[in-house]
N, C-alpha and C positions, 0 to 999 in steps of 0.2 A: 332297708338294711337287712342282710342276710346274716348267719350264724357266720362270725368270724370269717377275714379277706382272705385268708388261706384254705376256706371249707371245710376244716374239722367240726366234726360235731360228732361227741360223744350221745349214744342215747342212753337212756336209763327206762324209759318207760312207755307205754302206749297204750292208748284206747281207741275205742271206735267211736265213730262221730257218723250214724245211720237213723231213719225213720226209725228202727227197732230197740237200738239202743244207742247211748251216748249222755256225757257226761251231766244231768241233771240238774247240776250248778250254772250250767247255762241258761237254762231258760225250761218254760213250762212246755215243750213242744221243741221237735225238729226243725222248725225253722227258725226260730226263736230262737234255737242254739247255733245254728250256724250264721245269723245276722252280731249273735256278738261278738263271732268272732270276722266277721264282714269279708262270709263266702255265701255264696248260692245256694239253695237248698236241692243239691243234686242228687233226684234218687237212687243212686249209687252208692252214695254219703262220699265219706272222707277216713281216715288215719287220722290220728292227733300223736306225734311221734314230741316225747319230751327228752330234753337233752341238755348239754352244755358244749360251748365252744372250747378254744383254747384256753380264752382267759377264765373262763370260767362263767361266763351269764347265762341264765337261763332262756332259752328260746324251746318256742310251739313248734314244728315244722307241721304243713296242711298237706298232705297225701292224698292224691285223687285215687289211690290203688288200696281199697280199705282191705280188699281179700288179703293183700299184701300182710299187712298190720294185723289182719285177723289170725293169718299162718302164725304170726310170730305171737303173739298173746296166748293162742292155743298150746304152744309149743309152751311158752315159759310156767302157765299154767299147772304145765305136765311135768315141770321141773328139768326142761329138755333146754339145751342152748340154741339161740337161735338170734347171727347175727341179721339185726333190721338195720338193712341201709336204702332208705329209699330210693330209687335212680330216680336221677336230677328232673326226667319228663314226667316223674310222676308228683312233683313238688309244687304245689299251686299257693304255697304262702309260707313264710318264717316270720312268726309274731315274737316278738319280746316277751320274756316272762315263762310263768304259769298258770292255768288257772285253778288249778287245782294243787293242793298242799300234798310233797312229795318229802318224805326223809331221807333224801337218797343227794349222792354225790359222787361223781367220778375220779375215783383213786387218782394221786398227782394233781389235780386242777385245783384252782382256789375254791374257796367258799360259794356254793350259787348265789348269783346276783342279779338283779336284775341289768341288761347292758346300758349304756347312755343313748340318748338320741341320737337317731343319724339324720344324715343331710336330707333322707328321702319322705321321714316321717317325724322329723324335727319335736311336733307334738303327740305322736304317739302314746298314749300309758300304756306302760306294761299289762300284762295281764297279772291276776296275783288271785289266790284264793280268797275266800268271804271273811271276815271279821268272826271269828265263833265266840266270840263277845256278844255280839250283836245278834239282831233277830231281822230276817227279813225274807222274802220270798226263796233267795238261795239259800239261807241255812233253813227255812222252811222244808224245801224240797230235799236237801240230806238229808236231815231228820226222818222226813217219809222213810227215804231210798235206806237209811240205815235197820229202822222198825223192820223190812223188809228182808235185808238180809238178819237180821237178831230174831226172827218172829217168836221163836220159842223161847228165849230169856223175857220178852217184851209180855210175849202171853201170859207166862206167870206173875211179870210185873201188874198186870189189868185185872189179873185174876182175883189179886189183892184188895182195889181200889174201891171204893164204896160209889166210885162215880157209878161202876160198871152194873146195871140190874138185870140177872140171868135171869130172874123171875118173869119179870113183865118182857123182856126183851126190845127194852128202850135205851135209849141210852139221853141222858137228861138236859141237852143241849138243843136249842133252837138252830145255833147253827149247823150241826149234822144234819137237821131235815134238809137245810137249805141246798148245804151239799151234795146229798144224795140227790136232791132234784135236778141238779144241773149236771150231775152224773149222769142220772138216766135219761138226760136229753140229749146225754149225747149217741145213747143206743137209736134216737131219733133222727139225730142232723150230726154227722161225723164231724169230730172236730179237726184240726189241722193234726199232720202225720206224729207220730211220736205224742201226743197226748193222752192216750192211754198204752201202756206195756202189759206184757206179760210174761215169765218163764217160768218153767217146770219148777213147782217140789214134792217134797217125797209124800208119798203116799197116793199117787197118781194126780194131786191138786195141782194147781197153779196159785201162783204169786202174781196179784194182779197191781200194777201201778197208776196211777189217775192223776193228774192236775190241773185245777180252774184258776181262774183270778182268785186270788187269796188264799189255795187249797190245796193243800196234798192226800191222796188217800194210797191205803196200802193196805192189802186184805191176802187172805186165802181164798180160796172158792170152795172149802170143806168147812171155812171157819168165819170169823167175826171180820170185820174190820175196821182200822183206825184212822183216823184223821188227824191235822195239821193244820190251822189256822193262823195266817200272818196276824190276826188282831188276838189271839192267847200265844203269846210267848213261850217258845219251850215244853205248850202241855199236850200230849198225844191223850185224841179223846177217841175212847173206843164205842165201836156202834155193834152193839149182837146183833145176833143173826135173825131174827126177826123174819118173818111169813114173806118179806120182798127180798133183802140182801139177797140170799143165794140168785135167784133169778138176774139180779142185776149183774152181779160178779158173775156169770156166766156168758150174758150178756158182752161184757167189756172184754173179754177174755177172748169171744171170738170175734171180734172186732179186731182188736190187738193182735191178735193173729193173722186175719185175712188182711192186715196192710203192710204187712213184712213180705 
């Protein structure tokens, strides 16, 4: 089933769905995010265009033209208009739903919905964002991705915490060694694409992203950084910088780069 039998489809929003970036809530890795939404990991990526039909449901539209959707993201960024209408040959899927939580709705339409089953995917679920009640690998992986963008609210939250010992420059959990090991194995044996990121921040550093089975990390490369464990609910434990991190996070950073 596609957006509505007459083809209306308002959009409201867009991201990119690439090895370099893409929406986190999917999965630990770029392929991983494209298997949930059950497209091929093509290195090109994709668009994720969000919208509404007539009636008002919520649908995915998959965009094989990500420059397409990247034009228009840059542009709304910039507070510039920019209407994104993907053409029909650049359309390789309309999912039901969303997967990510949007506050947004098209002036005139009903309330976003999710649509009913069609004949072509009878049992289809929608797609819908994670439970933030709950704890689990994707509210995991937000939590990372938000630390990330907050770093400076979050740094002086750590600053605080008695977890944190600037002295010794340990940080008092067994499972940070563990993760840092399987971090730096992967400056060994690359793991699949999009499992480590990275982008510019100020002061010439980068923002480095990371995640294992059960783990997210998020760091600077001038500073500390924090982790996320599916088995501690909700607690960002921060790891100082310590006589190895910089080297690691330098490490991930141009990996992270050289596969974009």
């Amino acid at each position: 089933m596609a957006p509505a039998d007459d083809d209306a489809f308002y959009v409201l929003s867009a991201v990119l769905l690439t090895p370099g970036q893409f929406p986190s809530v999917l999965g630990d890795d770029y392929p991983a995010a494209c298997a949930a939404l059950g497209q091929e990991p093509w290195a090109d990526g994709y668009g994720l265009v969000f919208g509404q039909d007539r009636a008002g449901a919520r649908w995915t539209v998959v965009c094989d033209d990500a420059a397409l959707v990247g034009c228009a993201i840059a542009a709304w960024d910039c507070g510039m208009p920019y209407d994104l209408s993907p053409p029909k040959r650049t359309v390789v899927d309309s999912l039901p739903g969303w997967p990510i939580g949007l506050p947004l709705r098209t002036p005139g339409l009903p309330e976003p919905h999710d649509p009913a089953p069609g004949p072509e995917h009878p049992d289809r679920t929608p797609l819908s964002p994670p439970d933030p009640e709950a704890w689990g690998p994707a509210q995991r992986r937000l939590g990372a991705d938000e630390v990330a963008k907050q770093w400076t609210a979050w740094r002086e939250r750590i600053n605080g915490t008695a977890a944190f010992d600037r002295a010794t420059g340990q940080a008092p959990a067994e499972d940070v060694a563990r993760v840092l090991a399987e971090a730096q194995a992967y400056t060994r044996e690359p793991p699949p694409a999009g499992r480590i990121r990275s982008t510019p921040a100020t002061g010439g550093a980068r923002l480095v992203r990371a995640d294992g089975p059960g783990w997210s990390l998020a760091a600077r490369t001038d500073d500390i950084a924090v982790v996320l464990l599916d088995e501690r609910p909700g607690e960002v434990v921060p790891v100082s910088r310590g006589p190895e991190l910089p080297a690691l996070l330098h490490a991930l950073d141009r990996m992270a780069r050289a596969s974009v």
